[in-house]
C-alpha positions as CSV (number, residue, x, y, z in Angstrom):
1,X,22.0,-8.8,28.5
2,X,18.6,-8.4,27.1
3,X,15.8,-10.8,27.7
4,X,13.9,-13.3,25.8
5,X,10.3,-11.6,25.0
6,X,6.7,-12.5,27.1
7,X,4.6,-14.8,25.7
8,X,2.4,-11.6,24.1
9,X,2.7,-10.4,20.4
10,X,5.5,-8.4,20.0
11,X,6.3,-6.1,17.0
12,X,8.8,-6.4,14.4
13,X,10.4,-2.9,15.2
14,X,10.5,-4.4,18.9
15,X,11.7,-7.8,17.6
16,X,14.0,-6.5,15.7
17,X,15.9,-4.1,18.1
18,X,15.9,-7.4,20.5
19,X,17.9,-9.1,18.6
20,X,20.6,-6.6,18.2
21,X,20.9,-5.2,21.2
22,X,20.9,-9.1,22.1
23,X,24.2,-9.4,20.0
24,X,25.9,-6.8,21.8
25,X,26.4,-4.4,19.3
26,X,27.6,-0.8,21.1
27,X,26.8,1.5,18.1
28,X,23.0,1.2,16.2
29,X,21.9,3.7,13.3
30,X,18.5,4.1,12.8
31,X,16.9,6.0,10.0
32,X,13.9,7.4,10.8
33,X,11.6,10.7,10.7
34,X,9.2,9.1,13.4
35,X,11.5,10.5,16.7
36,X,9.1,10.0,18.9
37,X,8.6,6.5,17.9
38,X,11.9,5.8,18.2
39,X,11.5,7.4,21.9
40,X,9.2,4.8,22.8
41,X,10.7,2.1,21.2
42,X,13.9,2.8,23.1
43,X,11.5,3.3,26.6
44,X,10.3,0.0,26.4
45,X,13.8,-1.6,25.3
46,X,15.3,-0.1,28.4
47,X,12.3,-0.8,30.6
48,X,11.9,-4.7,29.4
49,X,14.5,-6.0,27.4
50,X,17.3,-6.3,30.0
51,X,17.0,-8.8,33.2
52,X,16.1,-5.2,35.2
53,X,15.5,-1.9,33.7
54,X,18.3,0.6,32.6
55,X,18.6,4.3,32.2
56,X,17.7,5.7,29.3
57,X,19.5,9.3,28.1
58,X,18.7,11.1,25.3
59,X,21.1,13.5,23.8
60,X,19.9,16.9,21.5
61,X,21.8,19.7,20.3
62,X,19.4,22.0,22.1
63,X,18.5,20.3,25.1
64,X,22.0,18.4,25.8
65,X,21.9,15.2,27.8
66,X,18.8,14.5,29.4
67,X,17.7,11.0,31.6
68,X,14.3,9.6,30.3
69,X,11.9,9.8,32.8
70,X,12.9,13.5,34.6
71,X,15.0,16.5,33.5
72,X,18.1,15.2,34.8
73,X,21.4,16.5,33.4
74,X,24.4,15.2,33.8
75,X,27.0,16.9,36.6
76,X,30.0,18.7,35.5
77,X,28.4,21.1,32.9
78,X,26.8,21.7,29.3
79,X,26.3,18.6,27.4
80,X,24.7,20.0,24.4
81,X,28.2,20.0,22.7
82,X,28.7,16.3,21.2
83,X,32.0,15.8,22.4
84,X,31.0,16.3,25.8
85,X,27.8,13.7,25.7
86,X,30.8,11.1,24.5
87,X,32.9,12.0,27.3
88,X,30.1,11.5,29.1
89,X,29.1,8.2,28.0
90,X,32.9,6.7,27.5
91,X,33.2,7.5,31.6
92,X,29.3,6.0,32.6
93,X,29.3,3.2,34.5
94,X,27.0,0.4,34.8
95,X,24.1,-0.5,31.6
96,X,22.6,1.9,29.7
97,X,20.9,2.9,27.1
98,X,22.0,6.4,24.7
99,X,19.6,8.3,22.6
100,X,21.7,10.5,20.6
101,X,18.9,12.2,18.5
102,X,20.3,14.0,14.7
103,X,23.6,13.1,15.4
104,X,24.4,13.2,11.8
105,X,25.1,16.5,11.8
106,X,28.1,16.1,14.6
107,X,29.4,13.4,12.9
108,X,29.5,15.4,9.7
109,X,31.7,18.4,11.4
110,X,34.0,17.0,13.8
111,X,37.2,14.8,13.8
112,X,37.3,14.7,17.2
113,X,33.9,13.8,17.8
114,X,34.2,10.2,14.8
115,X,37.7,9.4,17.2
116,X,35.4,9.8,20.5
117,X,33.0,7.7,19.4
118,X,35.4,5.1,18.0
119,X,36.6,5.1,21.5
120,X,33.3,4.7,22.5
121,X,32.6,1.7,20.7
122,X,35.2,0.0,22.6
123,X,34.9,1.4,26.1
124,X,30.7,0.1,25.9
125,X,31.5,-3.0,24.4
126,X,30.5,-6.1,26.5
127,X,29.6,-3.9,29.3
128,X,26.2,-3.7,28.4
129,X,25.6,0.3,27.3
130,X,24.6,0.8,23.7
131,X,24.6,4.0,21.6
132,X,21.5,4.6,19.4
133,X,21.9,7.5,17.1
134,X,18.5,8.3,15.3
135,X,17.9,10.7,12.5
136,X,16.0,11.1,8.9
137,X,19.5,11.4,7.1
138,X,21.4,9.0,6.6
139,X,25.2,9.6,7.1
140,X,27.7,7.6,8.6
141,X,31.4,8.7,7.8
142,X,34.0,6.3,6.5
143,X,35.8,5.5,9.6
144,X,32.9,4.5,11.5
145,X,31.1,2.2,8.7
146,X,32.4,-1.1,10.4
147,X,31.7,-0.2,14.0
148,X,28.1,1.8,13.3
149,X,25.0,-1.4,12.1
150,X,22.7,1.4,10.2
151,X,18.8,-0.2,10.3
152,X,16.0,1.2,8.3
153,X,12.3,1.7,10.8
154,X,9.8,0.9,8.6
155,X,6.2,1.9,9.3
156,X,4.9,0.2,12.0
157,X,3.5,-3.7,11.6
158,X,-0.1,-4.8,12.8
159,X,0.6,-5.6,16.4
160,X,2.5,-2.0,17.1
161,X,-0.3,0.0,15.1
162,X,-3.0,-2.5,17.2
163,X,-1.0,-1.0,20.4
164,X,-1.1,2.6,19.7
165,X,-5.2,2.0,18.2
166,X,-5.9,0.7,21.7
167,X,-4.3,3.4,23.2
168,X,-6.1,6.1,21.7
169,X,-9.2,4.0,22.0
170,X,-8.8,4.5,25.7
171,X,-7.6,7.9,25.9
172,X,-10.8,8.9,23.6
173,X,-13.2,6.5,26.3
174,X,-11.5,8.1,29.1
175,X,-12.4,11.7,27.9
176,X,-16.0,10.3,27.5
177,X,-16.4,9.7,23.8
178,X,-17.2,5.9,22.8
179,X,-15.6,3.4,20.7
180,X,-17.0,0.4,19.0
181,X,-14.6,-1.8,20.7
182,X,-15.5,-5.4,19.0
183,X,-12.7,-7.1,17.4
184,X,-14.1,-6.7,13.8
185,X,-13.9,-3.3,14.1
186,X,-11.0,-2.8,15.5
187,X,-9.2,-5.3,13.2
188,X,-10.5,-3.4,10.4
189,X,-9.4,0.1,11.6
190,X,-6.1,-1.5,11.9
191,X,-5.8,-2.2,8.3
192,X,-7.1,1.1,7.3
193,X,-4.4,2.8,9.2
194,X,-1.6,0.5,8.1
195,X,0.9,2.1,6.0
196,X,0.6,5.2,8.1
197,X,3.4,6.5,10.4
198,X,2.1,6.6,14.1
199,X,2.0,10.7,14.0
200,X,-0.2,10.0,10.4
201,X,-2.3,7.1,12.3
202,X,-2.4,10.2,14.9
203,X,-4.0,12.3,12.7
204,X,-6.4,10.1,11.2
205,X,-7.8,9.2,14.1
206,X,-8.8,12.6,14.6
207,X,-9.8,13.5,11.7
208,X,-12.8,10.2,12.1
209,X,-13.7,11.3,15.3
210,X,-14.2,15.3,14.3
211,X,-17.8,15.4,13.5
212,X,-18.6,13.5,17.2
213,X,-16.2,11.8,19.8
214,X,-16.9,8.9,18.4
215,X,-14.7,5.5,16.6
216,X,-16.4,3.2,14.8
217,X,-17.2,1.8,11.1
218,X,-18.6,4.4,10.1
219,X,-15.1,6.2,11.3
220,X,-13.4,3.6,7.9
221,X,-13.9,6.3,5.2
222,X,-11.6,9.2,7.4
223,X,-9.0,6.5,8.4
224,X,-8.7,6.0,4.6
225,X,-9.1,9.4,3.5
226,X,-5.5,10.2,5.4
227,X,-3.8,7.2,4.1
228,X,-4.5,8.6,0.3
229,X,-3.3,11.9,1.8
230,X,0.1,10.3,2.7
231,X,0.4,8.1,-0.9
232,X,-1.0,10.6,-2.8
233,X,2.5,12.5,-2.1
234,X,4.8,9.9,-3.4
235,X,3.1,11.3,-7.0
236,X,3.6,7.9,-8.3
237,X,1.1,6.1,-6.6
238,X,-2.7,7.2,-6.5
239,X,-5.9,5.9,-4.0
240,X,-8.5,5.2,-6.0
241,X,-11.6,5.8,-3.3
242,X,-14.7,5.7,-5.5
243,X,-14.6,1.6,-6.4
244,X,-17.4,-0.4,-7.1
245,X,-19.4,-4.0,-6.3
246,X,-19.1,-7.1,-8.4
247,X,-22.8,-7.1,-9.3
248,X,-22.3,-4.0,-10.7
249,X,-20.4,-5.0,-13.3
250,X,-22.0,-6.9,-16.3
251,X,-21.3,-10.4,-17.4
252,X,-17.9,-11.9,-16.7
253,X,-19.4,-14.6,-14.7
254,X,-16.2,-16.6,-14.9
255,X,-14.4,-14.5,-14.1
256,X,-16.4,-13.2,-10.9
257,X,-16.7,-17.0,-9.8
258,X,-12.8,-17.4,-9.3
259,X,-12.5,-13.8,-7.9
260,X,-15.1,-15.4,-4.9
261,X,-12.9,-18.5,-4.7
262,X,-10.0,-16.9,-4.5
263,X,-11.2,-14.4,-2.3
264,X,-12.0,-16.5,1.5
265,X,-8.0,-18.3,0.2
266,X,-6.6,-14.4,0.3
267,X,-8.5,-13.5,3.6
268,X,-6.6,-16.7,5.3
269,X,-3.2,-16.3,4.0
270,X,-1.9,-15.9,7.3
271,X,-2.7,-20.0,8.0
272,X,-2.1,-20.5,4.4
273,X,1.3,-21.6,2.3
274,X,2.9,-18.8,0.4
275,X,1.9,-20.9,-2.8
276,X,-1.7,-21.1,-1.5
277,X,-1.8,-17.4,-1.1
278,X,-3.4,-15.8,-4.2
279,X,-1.2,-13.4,-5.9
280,X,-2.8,-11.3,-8.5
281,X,-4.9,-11.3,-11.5
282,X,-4.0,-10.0,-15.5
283,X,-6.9,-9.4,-16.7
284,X,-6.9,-8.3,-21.1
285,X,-9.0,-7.7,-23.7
286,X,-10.7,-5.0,-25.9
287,X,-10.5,-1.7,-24.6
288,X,-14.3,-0.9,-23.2
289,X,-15.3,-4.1,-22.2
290,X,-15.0,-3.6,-18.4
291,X,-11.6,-4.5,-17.2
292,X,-10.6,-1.1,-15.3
293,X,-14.3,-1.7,-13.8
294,X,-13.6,-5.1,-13.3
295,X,-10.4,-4.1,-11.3
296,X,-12.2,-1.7,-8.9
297,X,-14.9,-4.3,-8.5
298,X,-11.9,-6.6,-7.0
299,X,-11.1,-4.5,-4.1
300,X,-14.5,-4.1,-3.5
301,X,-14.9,-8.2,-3.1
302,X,-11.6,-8.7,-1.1
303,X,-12.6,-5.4,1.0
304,X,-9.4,-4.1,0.1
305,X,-8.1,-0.7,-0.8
306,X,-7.2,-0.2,-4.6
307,X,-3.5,1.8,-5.4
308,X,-3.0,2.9,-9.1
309,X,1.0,2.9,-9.8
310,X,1.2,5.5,-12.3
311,X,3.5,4.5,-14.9
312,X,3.4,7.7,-16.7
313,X,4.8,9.4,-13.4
314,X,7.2,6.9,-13.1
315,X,8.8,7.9,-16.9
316,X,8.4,11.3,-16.4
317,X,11.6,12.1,-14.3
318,X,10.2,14.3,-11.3
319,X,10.2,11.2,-9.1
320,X,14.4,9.9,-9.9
321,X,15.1,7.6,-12.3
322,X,12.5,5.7,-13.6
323,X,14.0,2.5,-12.1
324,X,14.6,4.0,-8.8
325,X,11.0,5.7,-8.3
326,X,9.2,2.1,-9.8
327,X,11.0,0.5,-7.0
328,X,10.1,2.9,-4.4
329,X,6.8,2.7,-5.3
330,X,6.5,-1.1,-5.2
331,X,7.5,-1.2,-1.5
332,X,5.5,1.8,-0.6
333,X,2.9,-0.4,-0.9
334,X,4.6,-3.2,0.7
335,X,4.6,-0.8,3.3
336,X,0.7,-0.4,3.5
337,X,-0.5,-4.0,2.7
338,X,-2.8,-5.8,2.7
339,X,-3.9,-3.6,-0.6
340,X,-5.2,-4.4,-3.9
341,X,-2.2,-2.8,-6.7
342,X,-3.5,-2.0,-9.9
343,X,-0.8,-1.7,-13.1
344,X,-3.0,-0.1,-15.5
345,X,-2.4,-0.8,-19.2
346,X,0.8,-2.6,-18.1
347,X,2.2,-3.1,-21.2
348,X,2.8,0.2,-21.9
349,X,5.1,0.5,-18.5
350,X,6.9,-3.1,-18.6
351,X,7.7,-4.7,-21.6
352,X,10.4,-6.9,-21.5
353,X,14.4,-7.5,-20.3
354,X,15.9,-7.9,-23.7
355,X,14.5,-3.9,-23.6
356,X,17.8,-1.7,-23.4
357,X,18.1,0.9,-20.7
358,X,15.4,1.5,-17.6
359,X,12.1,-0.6,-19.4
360,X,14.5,-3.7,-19.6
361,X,15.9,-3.2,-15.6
362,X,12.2,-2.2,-14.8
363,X,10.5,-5.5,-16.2
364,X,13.4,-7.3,-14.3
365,X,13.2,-5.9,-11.1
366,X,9.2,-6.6,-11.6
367,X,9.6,-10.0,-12.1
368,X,11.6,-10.6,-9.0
369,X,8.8,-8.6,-6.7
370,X,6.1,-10.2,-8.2
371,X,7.7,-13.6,-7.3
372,X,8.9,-12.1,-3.3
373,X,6.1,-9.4,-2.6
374,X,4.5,-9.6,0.9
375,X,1.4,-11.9,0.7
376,X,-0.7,-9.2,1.8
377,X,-0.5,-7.7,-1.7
378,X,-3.0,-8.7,-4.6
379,X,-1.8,-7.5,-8.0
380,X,-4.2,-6.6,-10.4
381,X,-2.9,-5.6,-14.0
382,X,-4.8,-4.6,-17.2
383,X,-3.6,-4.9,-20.9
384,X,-5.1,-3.8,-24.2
385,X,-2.5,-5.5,-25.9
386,X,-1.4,-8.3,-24.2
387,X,0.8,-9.6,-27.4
388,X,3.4,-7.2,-26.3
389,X,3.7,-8.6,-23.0
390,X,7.1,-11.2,-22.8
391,X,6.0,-14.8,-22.3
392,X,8.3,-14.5,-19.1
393,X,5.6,-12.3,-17.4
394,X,1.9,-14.1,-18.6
395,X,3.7,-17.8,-17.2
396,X,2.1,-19.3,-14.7
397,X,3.4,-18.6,-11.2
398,X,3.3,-14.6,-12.0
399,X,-0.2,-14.5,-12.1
400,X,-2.9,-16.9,-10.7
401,X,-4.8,-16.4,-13.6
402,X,-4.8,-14.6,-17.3
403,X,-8.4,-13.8,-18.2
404,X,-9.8,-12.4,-21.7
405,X,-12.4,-10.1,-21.2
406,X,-14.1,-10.5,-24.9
407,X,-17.2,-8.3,-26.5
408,X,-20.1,-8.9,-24.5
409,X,-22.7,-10.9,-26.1
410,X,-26.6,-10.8,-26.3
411,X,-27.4,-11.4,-22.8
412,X,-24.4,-9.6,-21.4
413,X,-25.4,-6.5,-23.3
414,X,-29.0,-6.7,-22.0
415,X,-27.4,-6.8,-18.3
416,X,-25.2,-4.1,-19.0
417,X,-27.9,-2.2,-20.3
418,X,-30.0,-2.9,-16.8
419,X,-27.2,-1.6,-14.9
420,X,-26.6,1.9,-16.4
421,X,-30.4,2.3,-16.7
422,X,-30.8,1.2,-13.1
423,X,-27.9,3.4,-12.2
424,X,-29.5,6.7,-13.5
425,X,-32.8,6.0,-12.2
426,X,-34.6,4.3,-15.0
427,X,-36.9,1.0,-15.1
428,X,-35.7,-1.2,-18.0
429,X,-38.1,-3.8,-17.3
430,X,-40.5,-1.2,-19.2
431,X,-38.6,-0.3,-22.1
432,X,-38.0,-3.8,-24.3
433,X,-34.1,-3.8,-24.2
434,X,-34.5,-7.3,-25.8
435,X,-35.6,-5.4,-29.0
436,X,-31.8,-3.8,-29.0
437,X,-29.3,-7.1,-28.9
438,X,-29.4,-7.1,-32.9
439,X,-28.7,-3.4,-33.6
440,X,-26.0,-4.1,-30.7
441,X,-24.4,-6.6,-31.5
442,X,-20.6,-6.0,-31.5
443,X,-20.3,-3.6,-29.1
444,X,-18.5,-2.8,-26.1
445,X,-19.9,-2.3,-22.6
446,X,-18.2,1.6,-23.0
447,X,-20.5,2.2,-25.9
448,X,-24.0,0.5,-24.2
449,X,-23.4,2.8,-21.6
450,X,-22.6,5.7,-23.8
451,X,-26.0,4.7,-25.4
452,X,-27.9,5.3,-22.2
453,X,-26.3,8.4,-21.4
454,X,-26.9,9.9,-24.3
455,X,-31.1,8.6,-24.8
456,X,-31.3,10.2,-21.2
457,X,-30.0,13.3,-22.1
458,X,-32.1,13.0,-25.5
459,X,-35.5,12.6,-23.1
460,X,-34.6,15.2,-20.6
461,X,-34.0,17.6,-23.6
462,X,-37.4,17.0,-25.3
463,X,-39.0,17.0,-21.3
464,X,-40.7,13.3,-21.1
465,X,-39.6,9.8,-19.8
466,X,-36.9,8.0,-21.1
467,X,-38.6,5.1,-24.1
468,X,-37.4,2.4,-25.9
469,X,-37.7,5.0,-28.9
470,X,-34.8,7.5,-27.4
471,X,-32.7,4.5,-27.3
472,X,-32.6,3.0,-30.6
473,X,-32.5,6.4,-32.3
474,X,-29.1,6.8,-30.1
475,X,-27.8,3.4,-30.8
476,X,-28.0,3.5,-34.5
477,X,-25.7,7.0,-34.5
478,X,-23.4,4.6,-32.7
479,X,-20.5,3.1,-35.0
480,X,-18.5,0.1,-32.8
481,X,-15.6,-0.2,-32.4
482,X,-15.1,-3.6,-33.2
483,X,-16.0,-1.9,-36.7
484,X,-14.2,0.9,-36.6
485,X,-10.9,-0.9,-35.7
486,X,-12.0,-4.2,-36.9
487,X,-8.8,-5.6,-37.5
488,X,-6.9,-4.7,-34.5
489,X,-10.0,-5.9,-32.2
490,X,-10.3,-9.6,-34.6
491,X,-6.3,-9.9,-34.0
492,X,-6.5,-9.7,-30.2
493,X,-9.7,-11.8,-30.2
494,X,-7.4,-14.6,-32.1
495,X,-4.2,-14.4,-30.2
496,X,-6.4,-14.5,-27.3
497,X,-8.8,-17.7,-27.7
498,X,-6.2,-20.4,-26.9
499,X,-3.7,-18.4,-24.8
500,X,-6.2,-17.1,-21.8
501,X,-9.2,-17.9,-19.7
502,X,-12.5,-16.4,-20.8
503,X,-13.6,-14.0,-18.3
504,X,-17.3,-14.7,-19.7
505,X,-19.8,-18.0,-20.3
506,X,-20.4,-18.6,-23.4
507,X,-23.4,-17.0,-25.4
């Protein structure tokens, strides 16, 4: 019977298969695309998990029945037929392990193959052989549903993806390339390649060391340039690369303060309580005050990459049901935790369960994954209109914290202001921004930068440097919206003062 595990870290795809080959079970299912993961997985089961090793076979259509370690067939003829490799097994003696690699597609054709491998079931039983059929599809027939446990392999954890980083760290040291080997770096590679299938983490790997035989940080951008490769083809879910820093975004000081609290509590949430752990962040308010900035600014400050579930794509029907591709999505990125999920303009996407049809059994299976996600997962959501939002979802316990991200007043403005001008190469310190908080008042941080775009391109036309005289001329063309839309912007500033934090000090 198998063994308990060493003293060393062990994976949760290793754990896992432990503990039922543990319970004696003849027949496991496991759906996977990774094969040659599951090949390894199986080598070290047979190699370690038993009180001394076992053969392993493994069993293809084209290559027949083959011993893992050598090319050796079985006596007494072809064993690429399936009925065959059952006889084979239902008359081997002595533990062992059986790869039987797509044998979905045997199990699909053949009466006599489903009878032979009920038989099998209860020839290997307590006699220490197991069956392990592997494939991508899923199908187990009727009669064999109580005698075949079917198990999902999902993408490998930290300590398996550790293992196979360590690996190729070698292989690449051993060829004479070099590796920055402190643990920082390696912890952090780790985490970029989480999510990834081993072949994926494969890739990767060389794709950061194509430009020089080389791993280290500066490898980071590559390793994350193949994980948006793999997410960006679920279509639902989108990597947003080109973030930005928390001092680059302008005012919001309260807002920034709990984000660097709550930051060193998410980077320890392994020693931490779940209810310790921080969760995720809705941040509302007038649209062009900051809050998609604000967002990308968060993954910046937890050094996290930032996913987009796009909920357009979701409704649009190319993905499934709305429901069905929602949910998909939301353990994809289970899947490649620790992550910073944005819901962009959620309440367009989730309203609320009383909502008939797929918004209602959306917003429901939402709540439920919001309260059970993996802890490695920081949820970051934005709302114009955060009055259509259900009480049920803005409670405390959903998110840590509601903020209101409100016009920017006079000194906000003048830092917002700084920034853009800074940003295109400008000196404000020489222009007199002070001059511009009347004539601003009211506006957005959208429309300050829009004023700086458009006095720059007002200097380069006319061919001098940029003065305090391009800029006022610009910002009195500019109508705000807080005027424009005055009553929709005064109604959200009102349902808003008593019913969420301010993301801002006051003036």
């Amino acid at each position: 019977m198998p063994t308990a595990p060493s003293h060393s870290p062990e994976s949760s795809a290793s754990r896992q298969l432990r503990a039922l080959f543990g319970s004696g079970r003849p027949l496991l299912y496991i759906v996977s695309a990774e094969e040659q993961r599951v090949c390894r997985l199986l080598g070290d089961a047979a190699r370690g998990f038993f009180e001394a090793p076992v053969p392993l076979w493994s069993w293809s259509l084209t290559e027949g029945l083959r011993r893992d370690g050598g090319d050796d067939a079985p006596p007494g003829g072809d064993t690429t037929d399936a009925r065959a490799a059952l006889d084979f097994i239902a008359a081997f003696e002595g533990p062992a392990l059986f790869h039987l690699k797509d044998f979905h597609e045997p199990l699909r054709g053949g009466a006599d193959v489903r009878r032979r491998l009920r038989d099998v079931y209860e020839l290997c039983l307590g006699h220490g052989r197991f069956v392990v059929i592997s494939s991508p599809v899923r199908l187990i027939p009727d009669e064999l549903q109580r005698d075949i446990l079917c198990i999902e392999l999902n993408v490998p954890d930290a300590v398996e993806m550790r293992a196979f980083l360590d690996a190729r760290c070698a292989a690449i040291t051993a060829s004479g390339g070099t590796v920055n080997t402190s643990e920082a770096t390696l912890a952090a590679m780790t985490r970029a390649l989480s999510g990834l299938t081993l072949d994926e983490a494969g890739f990767a790997i060389a794709r950061a060391r194509a430009d020089g035989n080389h791993l280290g940080p500066a490898s980071l951008p590559a390793l994350f340039e193949e994980k948006r490769l793999s997410v960006n083809r679920t279509g639902t879910i989108e990597y947003i690369a080109d973030g930005g820093q928390l001092d680059a975004v302008g005012g919001l000081e309260v807002m920034k303060k709990w984000l660097l609290e709550r930051r060193a509590l998410f980077q320890s949430r392994d020693t931490l309580g779940a209810d310790m752990v921080p969760k995720g962040v809705l941040v509302m308010g007038v649209s062009g005050c900051g809050k998609s900035l604000a967002i990308k600014a968060i993954a910046a400050c937890f050094q996290l990459p930032l996913y987009r579930i796009d909920m357009a794509e979701i409704f649009s029907g190319r993905h499934g049901s709305p429901e069905w591709a929602f949910a998909q999505a939301c353990r994809t990125m289970e899947a490649i935790a620790p992550a910073v999920v944005w819901f962009d303009e959620i309440e367009l996407g989730i309203t609320s369960a009383a909502s008939a049809g797929e918004q209602g059994r959306i917003f429901a299976f939402f709540l439920t994954w919001m309260q059970e996600k993996l802890r490695g997962l920081f949820v970051a959501a934005t709302a114009n209109r955060i009055d259509l939002l259900p009480a049920e979802m803005i409670r405390k316990g959903r998110f840590d914290e509601v903020f209101f991200v409100d016009l920017p007043h006079g000194d906000e403005r003048l830092e917002i202001f700084r920034i853009h001008l800074r940003r295109r190469g400008a000196d404000p310190s020489a222009l007199g921004l002070e001059r511009l908080v009347a004539m601003t008042e009211g506006w957005t941080g959208a429309e300050v930068e829009q004023c700086v775009v458009s006095a720059i391109t007002r200097a380069k036309l006319a061919d001098h440097a940029l003065t305090f005289d391009d800029l006022m001329r610009c910002a009195a063309r500019i109508v705000p919206l807080s005027k424009t839309m005055k009553e929709k912007v005064d109604h959200l500033r009102d349902w808003a003062r008593d019913r969420a934090a301010r993301a801002s000090l006051p003036a």
